[in-house]
PDBQT receptor file of N, H, CA, C and O in Angstrom, charges set to zero:
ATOM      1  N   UNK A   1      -4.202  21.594  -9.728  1.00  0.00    +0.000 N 
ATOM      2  CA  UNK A   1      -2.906  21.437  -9.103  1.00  0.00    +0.000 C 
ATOM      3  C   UNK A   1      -2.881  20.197  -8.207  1.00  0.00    +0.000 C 
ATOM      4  O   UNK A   1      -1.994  19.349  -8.307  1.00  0.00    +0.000 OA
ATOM      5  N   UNK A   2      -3.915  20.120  -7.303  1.00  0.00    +0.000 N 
ATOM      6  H   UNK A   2      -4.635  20.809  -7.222  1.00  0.00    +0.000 HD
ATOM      7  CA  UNK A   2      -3.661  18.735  -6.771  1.00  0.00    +0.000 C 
ATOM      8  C   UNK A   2      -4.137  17.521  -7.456  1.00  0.00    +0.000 C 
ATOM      9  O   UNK A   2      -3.439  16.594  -7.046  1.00  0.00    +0.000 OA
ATOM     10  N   UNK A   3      -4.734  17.229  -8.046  1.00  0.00    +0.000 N 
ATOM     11  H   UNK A   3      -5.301  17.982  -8.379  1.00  0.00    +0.000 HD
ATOM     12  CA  UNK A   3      -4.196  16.330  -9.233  1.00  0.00    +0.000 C 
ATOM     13  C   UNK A   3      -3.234  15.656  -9.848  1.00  0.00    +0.000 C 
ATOM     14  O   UNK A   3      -3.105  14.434  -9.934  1.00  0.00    +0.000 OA
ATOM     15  N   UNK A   4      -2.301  16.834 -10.439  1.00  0.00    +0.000 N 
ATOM     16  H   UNK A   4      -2.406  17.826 -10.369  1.00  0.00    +0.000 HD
ATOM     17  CA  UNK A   4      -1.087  16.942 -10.394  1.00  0.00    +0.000 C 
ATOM     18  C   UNK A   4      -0.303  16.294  -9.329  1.00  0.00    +0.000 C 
ATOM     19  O   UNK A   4       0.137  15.160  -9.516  1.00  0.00    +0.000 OA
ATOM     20  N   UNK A   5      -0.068  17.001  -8.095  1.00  0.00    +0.000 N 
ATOM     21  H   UNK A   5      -0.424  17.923  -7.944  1.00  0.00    +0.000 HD
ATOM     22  CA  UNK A   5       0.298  15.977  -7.080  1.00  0.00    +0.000 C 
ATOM     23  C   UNK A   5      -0.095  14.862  -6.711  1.00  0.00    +0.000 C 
ATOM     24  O   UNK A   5       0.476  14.091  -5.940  1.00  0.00    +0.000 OA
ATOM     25  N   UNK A   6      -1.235  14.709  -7.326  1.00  0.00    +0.000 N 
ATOM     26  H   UNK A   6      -1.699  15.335  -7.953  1.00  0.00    +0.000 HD
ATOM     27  CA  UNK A   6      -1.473  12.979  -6.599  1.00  0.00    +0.000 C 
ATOM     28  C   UNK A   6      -0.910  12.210  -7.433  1.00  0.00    +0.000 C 
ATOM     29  O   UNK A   6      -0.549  11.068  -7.151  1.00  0.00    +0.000 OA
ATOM     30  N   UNK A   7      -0.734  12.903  -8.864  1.00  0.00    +0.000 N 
ATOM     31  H   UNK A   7      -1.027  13.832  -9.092  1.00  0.00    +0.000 HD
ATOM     32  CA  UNK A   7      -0.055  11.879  -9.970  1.00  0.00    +0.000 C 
ATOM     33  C   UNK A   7       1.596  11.773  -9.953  1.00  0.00    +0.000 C 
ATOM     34  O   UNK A   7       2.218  11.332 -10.919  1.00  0.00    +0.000 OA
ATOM     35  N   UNK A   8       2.172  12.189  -8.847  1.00  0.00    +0.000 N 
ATOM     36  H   UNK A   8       1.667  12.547  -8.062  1.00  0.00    +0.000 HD
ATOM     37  CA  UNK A   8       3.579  12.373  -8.568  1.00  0.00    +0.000 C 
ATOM     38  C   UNK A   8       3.856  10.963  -7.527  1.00  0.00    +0.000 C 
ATOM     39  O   UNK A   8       4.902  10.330  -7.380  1.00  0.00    +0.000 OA
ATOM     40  N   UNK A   9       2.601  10.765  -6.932  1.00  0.00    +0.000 N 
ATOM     41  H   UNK A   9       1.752  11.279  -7.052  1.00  0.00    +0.000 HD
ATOM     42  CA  UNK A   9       2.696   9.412  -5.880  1.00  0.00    +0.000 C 
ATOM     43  C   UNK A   9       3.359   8.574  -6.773  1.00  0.00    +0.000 C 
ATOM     44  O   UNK A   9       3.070   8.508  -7.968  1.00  0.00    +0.000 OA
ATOM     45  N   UNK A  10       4.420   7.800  -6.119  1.00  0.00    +0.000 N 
ATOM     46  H   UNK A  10       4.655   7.854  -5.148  1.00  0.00    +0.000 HD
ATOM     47  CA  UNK A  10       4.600   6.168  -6.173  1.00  0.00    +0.000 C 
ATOM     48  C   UNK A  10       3.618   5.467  -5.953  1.00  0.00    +0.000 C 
ATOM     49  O   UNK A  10       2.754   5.647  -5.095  1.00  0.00    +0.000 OA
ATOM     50  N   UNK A  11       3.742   4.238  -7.079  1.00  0.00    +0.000 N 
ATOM     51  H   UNK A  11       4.444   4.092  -7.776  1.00  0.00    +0.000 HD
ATOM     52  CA  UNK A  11       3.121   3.309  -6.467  1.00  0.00    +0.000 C 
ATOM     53  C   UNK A  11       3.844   2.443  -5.692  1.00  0.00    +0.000 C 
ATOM     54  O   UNK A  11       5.034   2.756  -5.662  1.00  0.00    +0.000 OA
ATOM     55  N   UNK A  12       3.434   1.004  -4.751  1.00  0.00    +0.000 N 
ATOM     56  H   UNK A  12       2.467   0.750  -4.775  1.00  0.00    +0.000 HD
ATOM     57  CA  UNK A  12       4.374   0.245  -3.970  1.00  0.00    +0.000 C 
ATOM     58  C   UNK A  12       3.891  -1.184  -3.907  1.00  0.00    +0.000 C 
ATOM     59  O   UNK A  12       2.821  -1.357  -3.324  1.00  0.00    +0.000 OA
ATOM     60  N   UNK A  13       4.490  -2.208  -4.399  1.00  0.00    +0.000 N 
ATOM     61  H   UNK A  13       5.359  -2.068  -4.873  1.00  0.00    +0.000 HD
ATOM     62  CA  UNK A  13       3.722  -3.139  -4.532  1.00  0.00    +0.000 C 
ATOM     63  C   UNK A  13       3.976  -4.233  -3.303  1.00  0.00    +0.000 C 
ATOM     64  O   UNK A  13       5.116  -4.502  -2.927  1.00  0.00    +0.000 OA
ATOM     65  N   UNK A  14       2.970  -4.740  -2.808  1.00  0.00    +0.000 N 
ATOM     66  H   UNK A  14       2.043  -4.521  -3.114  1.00  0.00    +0.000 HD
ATOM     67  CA  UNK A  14       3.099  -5.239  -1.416  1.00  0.00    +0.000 C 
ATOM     68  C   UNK A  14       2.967  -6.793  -2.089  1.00  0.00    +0.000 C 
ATOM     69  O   UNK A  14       2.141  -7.151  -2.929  1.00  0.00    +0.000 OA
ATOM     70  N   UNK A  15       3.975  -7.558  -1.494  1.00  0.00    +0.000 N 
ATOM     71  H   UNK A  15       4.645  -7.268  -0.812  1.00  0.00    +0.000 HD
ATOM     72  CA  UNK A  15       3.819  -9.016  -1.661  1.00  0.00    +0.000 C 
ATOM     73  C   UNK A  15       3.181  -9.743  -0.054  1.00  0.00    +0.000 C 
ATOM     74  O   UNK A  15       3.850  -9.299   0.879  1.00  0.00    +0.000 OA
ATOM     75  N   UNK A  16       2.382 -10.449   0.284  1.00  0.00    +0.000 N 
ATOM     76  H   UNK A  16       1.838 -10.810  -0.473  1.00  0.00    +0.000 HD
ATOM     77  CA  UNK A  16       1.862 -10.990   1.229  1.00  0.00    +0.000 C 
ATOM     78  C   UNK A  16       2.685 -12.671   1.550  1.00  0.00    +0.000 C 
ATOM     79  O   UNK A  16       3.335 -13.327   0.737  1.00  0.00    +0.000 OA
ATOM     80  N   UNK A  17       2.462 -12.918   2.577  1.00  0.00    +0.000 N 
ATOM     81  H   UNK A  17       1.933 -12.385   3.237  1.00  0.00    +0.000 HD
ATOM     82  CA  UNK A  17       3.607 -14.308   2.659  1.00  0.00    +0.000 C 
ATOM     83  C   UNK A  17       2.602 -15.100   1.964  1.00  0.00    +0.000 C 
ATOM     84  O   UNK A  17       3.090 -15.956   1.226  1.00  0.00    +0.000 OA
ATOM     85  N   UNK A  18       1.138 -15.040   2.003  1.00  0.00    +0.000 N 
ATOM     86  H   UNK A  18       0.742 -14.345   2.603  1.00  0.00    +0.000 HD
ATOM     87  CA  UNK A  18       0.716 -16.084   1.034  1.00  0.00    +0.000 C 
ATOM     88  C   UNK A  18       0.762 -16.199  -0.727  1.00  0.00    +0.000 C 
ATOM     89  O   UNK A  18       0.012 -16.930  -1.375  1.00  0.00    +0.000 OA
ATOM     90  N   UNK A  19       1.499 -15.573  -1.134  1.00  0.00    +0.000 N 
ATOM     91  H   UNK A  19       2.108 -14.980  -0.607  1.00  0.00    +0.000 HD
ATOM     92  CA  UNK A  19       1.590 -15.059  -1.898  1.00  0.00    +0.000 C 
ATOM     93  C   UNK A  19       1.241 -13.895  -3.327  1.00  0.00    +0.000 C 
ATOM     94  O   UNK A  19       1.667 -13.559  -4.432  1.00  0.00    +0.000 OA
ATOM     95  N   UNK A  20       0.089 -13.614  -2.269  1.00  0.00    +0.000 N 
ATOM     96  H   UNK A  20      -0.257 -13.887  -1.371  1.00  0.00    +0.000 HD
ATOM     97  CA  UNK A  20      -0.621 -12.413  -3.166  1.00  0.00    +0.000 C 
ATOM     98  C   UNK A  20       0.305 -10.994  -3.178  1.00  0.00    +0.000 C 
ATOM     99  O   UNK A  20       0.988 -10.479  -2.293  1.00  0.00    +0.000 OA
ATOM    100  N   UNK A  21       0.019 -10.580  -4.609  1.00  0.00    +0.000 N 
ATOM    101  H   UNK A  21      -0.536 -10.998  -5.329  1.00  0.00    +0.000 HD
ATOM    102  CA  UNK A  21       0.343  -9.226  -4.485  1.00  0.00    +0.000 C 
ATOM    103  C   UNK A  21      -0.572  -8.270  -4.751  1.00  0.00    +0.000 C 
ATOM    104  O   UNK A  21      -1.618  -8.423  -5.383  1.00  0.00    +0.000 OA
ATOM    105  N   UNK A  22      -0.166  -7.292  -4.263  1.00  0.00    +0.000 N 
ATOM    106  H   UNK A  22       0.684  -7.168  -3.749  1.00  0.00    +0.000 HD
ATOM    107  CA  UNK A  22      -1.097  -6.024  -3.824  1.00  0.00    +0.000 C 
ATOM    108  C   UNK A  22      -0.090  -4.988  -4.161  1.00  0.00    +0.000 C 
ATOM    109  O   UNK A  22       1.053  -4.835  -3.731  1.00  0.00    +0.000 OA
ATOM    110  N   UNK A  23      -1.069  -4.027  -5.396  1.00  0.00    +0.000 N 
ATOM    111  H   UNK A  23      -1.998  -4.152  -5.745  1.00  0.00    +0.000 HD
ATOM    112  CA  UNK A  23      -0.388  -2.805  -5.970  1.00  0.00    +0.000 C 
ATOM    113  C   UNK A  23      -1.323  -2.007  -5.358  1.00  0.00    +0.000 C 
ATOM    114  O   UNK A  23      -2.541  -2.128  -5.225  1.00  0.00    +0.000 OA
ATOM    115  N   UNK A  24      -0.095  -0.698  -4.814  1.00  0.00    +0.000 N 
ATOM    116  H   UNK A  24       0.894  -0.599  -4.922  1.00  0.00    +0.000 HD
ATOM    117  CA  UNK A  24      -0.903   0.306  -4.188  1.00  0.00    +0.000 C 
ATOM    118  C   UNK A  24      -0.817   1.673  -5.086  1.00  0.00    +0.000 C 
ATOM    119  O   UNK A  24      -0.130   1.777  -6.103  1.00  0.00    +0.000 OA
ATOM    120  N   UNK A  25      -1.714   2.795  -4.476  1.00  0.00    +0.000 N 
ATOM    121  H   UNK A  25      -2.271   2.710  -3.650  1.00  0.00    +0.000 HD
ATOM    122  CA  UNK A  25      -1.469   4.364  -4.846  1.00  0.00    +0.000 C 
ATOM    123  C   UNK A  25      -0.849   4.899  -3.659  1.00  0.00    +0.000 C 
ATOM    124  O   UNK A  25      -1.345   4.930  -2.533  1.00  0.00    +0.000 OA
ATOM    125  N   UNK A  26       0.014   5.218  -3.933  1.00  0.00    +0.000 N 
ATOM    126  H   UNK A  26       0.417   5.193  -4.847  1.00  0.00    +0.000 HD
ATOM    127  CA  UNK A  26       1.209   5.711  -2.563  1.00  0.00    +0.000 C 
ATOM    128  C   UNK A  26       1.837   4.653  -0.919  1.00  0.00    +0.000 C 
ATOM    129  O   UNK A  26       1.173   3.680  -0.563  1.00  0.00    +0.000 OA
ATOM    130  N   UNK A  27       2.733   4.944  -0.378  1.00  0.00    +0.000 N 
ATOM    131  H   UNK A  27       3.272   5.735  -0.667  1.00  0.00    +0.000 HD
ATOM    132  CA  UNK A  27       2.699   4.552   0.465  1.00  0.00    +0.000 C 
ATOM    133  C   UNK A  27       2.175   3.860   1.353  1.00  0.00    +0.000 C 
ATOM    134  O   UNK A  27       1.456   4.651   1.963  1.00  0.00    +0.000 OA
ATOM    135  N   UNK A  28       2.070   2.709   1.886  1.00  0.00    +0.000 N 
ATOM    136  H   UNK A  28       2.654   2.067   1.390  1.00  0.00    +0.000 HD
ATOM    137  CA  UNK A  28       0.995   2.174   2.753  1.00  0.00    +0.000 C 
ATOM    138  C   UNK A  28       1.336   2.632   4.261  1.00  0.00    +0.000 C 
ATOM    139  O   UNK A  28       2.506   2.816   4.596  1.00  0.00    +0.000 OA
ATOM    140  N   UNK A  29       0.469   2.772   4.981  1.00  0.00    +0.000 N 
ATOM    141  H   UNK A  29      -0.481   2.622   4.709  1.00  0.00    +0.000 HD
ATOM    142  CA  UNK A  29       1.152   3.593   6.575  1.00  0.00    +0.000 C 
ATOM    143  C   UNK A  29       0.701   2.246   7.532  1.00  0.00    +0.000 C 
ATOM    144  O   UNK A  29      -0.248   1.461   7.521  1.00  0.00    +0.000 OA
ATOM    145  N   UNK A  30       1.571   2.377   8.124  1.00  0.00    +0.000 N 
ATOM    146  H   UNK A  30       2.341   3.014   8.134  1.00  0.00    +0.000 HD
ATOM    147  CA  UNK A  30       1.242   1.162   9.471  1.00  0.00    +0.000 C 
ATOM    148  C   UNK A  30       0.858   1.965  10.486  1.00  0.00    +0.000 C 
ATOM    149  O   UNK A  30       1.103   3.141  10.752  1.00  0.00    +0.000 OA
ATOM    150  N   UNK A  31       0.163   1.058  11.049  1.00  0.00    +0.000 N 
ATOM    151  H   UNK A  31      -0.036   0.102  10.833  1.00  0.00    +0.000 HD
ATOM    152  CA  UNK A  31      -0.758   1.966  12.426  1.00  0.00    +0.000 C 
ATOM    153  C   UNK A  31       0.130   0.193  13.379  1.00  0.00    +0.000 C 
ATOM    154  O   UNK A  31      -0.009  -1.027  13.468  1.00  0.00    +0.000 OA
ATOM    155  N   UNK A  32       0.922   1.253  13.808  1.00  0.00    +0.000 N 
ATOM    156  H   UNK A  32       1.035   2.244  13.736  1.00  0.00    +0.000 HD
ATOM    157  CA  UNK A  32       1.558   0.867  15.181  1.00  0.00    +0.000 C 
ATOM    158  C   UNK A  32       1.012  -0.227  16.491  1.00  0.00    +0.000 C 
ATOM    159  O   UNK A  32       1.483  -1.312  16.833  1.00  0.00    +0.000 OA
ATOM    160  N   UNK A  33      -0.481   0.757  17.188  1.00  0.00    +0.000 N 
ATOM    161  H   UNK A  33      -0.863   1.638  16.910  1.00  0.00    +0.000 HD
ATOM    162  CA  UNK A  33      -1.053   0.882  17.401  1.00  0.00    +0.000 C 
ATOM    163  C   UNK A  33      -2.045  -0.777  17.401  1.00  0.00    +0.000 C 
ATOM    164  O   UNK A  33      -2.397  -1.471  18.355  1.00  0.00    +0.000 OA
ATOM    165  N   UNK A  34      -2.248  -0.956  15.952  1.00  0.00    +0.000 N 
ATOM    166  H   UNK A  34      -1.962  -0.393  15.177  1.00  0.00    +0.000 HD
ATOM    167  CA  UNK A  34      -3.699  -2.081  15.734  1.00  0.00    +0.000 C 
ATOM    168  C   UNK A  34      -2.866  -2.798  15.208  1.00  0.00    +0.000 C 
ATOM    169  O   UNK A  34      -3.278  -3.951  15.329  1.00  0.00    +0.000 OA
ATOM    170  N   UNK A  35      -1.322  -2.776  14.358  1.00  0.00    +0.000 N 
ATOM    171  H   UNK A  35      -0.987  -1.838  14.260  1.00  0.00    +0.000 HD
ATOM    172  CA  UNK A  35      -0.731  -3.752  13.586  1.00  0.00    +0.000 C 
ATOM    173  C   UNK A  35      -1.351  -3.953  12.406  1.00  0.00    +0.000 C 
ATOM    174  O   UNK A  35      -1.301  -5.053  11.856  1.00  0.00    +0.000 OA
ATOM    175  N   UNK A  36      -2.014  -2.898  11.877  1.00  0.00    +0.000 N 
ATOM    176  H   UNK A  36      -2.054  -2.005  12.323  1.00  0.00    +0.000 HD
ATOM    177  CA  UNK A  36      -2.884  -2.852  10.772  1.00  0.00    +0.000 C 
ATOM    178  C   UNK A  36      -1.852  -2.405   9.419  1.00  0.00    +0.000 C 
ATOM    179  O   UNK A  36      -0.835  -1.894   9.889  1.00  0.00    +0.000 OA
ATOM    180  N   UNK A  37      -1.813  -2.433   8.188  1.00  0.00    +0.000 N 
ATOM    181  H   UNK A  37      -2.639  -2.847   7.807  1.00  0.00    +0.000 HD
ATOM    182  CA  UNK A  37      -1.284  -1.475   7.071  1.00  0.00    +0.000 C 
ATOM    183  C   UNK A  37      -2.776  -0.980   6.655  1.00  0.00    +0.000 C 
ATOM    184  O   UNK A  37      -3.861  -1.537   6.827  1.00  0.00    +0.000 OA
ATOM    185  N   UNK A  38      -2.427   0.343   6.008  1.00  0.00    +0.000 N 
ATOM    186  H   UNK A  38      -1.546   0.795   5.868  1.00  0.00    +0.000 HD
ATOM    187  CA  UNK A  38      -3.807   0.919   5.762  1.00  0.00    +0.000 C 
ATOM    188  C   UNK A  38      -2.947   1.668   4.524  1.00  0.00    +0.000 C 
ATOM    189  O   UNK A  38      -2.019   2.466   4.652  1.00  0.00    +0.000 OA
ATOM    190  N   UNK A  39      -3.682   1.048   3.017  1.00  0.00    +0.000 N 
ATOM    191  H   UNK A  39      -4.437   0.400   2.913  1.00  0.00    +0.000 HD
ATOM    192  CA  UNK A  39      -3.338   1.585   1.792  1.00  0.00    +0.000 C 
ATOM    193  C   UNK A  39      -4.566   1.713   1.008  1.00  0.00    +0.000 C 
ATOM    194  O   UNK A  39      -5.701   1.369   1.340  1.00  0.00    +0.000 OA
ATOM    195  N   UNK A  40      -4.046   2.439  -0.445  1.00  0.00    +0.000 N 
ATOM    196  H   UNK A  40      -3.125   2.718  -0.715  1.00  0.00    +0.000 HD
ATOM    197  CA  UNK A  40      -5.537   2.654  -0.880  1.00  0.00    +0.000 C 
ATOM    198  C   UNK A  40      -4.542   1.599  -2.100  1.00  0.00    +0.000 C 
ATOM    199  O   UNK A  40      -3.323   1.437  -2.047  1.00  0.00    +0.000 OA
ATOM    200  N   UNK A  41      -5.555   0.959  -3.203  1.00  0.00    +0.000 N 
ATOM    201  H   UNK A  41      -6.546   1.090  -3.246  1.00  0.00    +0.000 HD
ATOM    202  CA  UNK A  41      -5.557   0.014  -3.854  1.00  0.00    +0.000 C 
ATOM    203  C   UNK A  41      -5.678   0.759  -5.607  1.00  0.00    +0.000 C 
ATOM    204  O   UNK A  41      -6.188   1.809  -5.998  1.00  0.00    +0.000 OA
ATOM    205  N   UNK A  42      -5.155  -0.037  -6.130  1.00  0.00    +0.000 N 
ATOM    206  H   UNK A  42      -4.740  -0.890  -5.812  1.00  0.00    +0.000 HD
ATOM    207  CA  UNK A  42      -5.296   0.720  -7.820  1.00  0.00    +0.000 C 
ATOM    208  C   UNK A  42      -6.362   1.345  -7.678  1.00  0.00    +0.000 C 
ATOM    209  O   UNK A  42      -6.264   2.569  -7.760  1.00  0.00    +0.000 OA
ATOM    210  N   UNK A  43      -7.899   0.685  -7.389  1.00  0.00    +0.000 N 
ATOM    211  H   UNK A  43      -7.978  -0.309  -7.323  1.00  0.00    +0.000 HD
ATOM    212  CA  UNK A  43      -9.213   1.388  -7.921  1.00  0.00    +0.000 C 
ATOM    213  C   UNK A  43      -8.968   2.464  -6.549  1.00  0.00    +0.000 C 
ATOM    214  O   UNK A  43      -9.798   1.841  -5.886  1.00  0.00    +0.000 OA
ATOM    215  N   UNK A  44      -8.764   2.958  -6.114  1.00  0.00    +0.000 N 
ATOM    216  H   UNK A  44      -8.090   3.464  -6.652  1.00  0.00    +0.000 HD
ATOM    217  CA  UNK A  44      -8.803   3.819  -5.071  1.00  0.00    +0.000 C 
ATOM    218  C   UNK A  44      -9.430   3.581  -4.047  1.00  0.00    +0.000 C 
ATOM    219  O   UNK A  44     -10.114   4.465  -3.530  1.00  0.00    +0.000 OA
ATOM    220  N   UNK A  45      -9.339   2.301  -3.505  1.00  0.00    +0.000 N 
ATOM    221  H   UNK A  45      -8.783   1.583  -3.924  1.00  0.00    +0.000 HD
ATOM    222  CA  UNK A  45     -10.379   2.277  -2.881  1.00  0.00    +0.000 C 
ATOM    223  C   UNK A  45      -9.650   2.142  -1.502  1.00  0.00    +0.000 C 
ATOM    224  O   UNK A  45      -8.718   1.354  -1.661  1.00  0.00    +0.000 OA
ATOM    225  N   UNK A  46      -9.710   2.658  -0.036  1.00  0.00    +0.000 N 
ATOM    226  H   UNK A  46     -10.468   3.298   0.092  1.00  0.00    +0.000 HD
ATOM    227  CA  UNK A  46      -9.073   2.497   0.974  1.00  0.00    +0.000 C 
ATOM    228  C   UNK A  46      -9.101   0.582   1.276  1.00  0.00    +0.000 C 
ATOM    229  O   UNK A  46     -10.028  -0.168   0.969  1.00  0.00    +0.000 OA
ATOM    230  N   UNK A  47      -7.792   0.193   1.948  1.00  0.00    +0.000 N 
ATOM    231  H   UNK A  47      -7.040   0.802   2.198  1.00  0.00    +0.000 HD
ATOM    232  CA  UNK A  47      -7.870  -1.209   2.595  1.00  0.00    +0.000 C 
ATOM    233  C   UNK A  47      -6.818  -0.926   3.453  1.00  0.00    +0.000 C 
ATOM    234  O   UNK A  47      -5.900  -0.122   3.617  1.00  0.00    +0.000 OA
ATOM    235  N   UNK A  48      -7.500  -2.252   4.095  1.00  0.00    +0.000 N 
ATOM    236  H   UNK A  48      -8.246  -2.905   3.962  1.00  0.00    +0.000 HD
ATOM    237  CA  UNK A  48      -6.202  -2.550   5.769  1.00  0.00    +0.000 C 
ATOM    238  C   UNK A  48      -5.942  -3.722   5.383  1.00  0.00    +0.000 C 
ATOM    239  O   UNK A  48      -6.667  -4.430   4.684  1.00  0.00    +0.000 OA
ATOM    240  N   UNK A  49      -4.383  -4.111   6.034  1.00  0.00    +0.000 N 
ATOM    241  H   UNK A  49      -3.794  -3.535   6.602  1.00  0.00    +0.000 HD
ATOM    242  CA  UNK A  49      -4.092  -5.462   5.727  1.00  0.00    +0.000 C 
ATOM    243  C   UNK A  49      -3.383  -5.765   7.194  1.00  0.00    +0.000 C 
ATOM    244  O   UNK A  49      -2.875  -4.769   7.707  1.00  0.00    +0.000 OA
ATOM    245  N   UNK A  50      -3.293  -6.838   7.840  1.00  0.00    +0.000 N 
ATOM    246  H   UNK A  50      -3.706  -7.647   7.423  1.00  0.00    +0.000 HD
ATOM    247  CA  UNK A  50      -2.596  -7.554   9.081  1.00  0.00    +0.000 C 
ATOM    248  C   UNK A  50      -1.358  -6.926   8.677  1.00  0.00    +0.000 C 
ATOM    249  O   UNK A  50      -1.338  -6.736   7.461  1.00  0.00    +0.000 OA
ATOM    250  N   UNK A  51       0.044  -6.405   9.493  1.00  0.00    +0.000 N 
ATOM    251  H   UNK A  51       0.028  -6.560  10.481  1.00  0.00    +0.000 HD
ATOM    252  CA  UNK A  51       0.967  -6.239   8.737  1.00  0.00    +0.000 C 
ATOM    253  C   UNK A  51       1.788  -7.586   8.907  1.00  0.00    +0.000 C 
ATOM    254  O   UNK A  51       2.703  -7.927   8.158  1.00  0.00    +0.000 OA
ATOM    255  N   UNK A  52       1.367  -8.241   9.907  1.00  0.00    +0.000 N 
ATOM    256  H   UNK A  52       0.623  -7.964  10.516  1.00  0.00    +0.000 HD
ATOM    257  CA  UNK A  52       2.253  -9.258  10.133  1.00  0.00    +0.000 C 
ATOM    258  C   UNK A  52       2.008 -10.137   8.616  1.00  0.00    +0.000 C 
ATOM    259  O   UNK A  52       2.863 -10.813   8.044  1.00  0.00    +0.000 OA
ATOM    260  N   UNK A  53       0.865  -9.948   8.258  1.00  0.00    +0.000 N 
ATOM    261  H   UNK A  53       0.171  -9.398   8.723  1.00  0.00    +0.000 HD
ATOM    262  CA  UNK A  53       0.739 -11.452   6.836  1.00  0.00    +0.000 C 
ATOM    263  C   UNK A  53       1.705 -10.305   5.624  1.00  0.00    +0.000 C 
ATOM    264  O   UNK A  53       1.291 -10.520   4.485  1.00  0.00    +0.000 OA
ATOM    265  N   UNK A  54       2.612  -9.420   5.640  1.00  0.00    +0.000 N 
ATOM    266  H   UNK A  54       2.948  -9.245   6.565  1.00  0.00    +0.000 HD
ATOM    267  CA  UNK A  54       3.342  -8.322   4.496  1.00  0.00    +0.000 C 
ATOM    268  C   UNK A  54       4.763  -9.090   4.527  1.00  0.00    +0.000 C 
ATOM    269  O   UNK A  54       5.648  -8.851   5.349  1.00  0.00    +0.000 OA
ATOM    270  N   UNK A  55       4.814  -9.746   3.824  1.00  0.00    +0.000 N 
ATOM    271  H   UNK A  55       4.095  -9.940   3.156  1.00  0.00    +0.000 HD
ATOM    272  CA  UNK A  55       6.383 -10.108   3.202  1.00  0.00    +0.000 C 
ATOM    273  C   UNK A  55       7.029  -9.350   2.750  1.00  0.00    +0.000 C 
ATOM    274  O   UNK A  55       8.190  -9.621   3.058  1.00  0.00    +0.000 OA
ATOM    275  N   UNK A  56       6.974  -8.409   2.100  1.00  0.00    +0.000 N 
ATOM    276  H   UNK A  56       6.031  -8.189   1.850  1.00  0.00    +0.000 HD
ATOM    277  CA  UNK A  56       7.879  -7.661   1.111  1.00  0.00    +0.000 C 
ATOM    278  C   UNK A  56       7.027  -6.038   0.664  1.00  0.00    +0.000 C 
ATOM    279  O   UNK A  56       5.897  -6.157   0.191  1.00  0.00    +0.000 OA
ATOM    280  N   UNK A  57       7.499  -4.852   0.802  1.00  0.00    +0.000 N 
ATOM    281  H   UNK A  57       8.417  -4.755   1.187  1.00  0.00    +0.000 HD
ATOM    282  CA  UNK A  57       6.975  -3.569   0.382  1.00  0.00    +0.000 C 
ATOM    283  C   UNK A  57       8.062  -3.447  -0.498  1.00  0.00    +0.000 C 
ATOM    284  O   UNK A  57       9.093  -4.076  -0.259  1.00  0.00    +0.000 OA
ATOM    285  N   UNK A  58       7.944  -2.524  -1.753  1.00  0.00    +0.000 N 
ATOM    286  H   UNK A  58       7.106  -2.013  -1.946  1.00  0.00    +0.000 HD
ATOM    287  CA  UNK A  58       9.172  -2.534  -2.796  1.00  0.00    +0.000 C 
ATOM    288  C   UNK A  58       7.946  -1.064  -3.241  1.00  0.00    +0.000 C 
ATOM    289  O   UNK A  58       6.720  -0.968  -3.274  1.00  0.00    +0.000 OA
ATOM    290  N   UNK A  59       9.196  -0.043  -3.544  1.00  0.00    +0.000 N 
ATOM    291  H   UNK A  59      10.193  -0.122  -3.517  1.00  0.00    +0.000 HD
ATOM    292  CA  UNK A  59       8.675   0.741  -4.652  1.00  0.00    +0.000 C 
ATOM    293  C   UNK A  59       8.123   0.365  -5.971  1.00  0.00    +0.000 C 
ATOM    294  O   UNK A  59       8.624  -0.662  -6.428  1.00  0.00    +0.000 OA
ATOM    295  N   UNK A  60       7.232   0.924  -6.689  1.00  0.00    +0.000 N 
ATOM    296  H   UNK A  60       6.825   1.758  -6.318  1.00  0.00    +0.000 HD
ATOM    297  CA  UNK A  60       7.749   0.095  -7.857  1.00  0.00    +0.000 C 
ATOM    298  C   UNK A  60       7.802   1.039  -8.988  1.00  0.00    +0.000 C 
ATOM    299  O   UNK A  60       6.740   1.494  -9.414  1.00  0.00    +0.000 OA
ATOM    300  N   UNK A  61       9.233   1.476  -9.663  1.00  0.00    +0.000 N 
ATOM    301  H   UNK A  61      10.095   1.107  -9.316  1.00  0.00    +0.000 HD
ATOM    302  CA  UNK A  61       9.614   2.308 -10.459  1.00  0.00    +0.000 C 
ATOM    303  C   UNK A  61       8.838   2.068 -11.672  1.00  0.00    +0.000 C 
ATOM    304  O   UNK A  61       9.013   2.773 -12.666  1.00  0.00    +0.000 OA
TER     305      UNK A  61
């Protein structure tokens, strides 16, 4: 069953002002706090990104 739910996540693809993009597995959460984004990445792997260097978050249907 949770499986299942994890396969219900959106993905969200983050464009960076330098122009990289970054496809995520669910939501990326901002930590307020450090100014950090903290997402996990296709391979699953957890990352943080500056949020200030995030140009653009978009669902991606």
């Amino acid at each position: 069953m949770l499986a299942l739910l994890a396969g219900c996540s959106s993905n969200y693809v983050m464009t960076t002002k330098s122009g990289q993009t970054i496809v995520t597995q669910g939501k990326p959460k901002l930590d307020k706090d450090t100014g950090m984004t903290s997402y996990t990445d296709e391979s699953g792997n957890k990352r943080q990104i500056n949020s200030s260097d995030v140009a653009q978050l978009v669902e991606d249907n």
